[in-house]
C-alpha atoms as a printed R data frame, in Angstrom:
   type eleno elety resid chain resno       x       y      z
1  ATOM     1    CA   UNK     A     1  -5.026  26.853 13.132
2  ATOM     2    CA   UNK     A     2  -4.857  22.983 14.201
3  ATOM     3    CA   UNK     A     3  -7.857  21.243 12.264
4  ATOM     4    CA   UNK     A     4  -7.410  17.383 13.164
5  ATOM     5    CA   UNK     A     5  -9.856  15.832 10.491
6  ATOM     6    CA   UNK     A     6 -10.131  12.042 10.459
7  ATOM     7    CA   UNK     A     7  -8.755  10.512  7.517
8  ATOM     8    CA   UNK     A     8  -5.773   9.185  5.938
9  ATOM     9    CA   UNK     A     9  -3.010  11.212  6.919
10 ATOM    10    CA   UNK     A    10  -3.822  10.769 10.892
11 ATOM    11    CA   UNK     A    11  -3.273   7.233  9.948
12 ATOM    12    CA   UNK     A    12  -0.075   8.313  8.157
13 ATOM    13    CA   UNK     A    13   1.079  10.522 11.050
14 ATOM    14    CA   UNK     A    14   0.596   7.283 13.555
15 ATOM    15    CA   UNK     A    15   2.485   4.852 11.400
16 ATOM    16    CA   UNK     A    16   5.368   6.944 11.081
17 ATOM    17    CA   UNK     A    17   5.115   7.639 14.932
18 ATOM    18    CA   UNK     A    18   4.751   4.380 15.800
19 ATOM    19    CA   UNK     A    19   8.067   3.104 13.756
20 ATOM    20    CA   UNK     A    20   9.451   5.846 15.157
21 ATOM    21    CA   UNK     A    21   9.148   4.433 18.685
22 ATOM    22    CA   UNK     A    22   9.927   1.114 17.782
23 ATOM    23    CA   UNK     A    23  13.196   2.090 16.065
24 ATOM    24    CA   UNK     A    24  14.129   4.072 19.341
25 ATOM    25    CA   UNK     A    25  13.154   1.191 21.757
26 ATOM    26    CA   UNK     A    26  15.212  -1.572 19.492
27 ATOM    27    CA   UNK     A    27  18.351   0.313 21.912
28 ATOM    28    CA   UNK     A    28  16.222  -1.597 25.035
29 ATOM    29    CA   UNK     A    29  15.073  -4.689 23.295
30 ATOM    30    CA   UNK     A    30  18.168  -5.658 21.524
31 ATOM    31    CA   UNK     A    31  21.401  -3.176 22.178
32 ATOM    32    CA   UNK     A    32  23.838  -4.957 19.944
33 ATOM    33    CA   UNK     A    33  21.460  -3.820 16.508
34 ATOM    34    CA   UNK     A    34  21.145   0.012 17.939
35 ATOM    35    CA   UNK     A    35  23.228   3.048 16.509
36 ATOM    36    CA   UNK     A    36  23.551   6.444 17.921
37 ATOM    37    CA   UNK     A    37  21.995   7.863 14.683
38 ATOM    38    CA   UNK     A    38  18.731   5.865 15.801
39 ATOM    39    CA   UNK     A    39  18.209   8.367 18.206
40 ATOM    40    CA   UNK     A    40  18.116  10.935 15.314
41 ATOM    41    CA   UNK     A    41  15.781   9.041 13.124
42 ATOM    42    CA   UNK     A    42  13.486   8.291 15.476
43 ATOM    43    CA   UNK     A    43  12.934  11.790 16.806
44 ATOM    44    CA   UNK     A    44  12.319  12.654 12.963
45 ATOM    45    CA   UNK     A    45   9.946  10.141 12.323
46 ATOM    46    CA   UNK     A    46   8.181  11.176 15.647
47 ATOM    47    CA   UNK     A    47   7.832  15.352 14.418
48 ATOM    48    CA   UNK     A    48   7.102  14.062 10.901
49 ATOM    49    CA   UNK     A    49   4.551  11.945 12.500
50 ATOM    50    CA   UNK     A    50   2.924  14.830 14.620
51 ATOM    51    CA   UNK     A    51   3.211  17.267 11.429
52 ATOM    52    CA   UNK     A    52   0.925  14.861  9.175
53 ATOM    53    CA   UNK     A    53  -1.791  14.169 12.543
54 ATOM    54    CA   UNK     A    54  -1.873  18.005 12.815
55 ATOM    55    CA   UNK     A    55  -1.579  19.727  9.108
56 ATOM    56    CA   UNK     A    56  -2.040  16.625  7.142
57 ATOM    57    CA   UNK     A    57  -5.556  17.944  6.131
58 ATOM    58    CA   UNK     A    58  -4.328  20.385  4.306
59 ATOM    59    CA   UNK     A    59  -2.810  17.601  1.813
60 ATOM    60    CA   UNK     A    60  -4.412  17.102 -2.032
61 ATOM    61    CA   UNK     A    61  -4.567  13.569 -3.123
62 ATOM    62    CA   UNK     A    62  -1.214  13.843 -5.130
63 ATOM    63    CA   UNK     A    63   0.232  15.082 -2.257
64 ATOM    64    CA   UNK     A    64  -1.112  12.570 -0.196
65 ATOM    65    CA   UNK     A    65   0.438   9.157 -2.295
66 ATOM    66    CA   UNK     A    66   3.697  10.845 -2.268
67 ATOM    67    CA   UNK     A    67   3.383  11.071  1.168
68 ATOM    68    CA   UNK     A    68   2.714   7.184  1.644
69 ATOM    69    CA   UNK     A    69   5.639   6.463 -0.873
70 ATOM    70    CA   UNK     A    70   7.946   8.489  1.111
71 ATOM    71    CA   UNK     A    71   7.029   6.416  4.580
72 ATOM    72    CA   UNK     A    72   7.134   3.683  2.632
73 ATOM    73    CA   UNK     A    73  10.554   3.658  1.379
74 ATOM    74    CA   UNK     A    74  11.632   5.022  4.689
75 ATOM    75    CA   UNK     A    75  10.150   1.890  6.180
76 ATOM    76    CA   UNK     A    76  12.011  -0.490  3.636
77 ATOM    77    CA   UNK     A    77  15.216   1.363  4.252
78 ATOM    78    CA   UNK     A    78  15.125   1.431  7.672
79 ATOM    79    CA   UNK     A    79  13.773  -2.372  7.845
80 ATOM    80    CA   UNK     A    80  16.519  -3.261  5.546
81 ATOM    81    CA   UNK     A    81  19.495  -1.363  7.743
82 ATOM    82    CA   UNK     A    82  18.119  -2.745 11.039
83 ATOM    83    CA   UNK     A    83  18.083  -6.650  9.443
84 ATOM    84    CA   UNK     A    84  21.288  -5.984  7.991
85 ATOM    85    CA   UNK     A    85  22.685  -4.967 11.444
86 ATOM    86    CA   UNK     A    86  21.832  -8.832 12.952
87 ATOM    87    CA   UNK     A    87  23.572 -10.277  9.948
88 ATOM    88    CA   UNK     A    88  26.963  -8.296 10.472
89 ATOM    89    CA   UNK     A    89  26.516  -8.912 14.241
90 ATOM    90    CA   UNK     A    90  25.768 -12.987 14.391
């Protein structure tokens, strides 16, 4: 059963998309800072994305803030690798 109820995982689920795109297109925009494991973590970010738009409602509160900490820290991480990349390369 898909129940797509408008709240804060759908904005979640399009974050996480989102970054996920933008990591993938950073091969197009600016090939010296990709990796091939970009590929990877972009497809990952895109399912995890469509898995909390689709069965995020399902998700108590607790369940829900250690869902935001998670894409947080995966944002920082990622952020961080991707900045470090530019430093090693200039």
């Amino acid at each position: 059963m898909i129940n797509i109820v408008f709240s804060a995982n759908i904005f979640l689920g399009i974050y996480c998309s989102i970054f996920g795109i933008i990591v993938y297109f950073i091969r197009y925009v600016k090939p010296e800072l990709s990796r091939d494991e970009d590929i990877i973590f972009s497809t990952i970010c895109l399912f995890y994305g469509a898995i909390l738009i689709f069965h995020g409602w399902r998700l108590d509160p607790i369940l829900l803030f250690s869902q935001v900490l998670i894409i947080i820290i995966m944002t920082a991480a990622k952020w961080e690798n991707i900045r470090l990349r530019g430093f090693i390369n200039s």
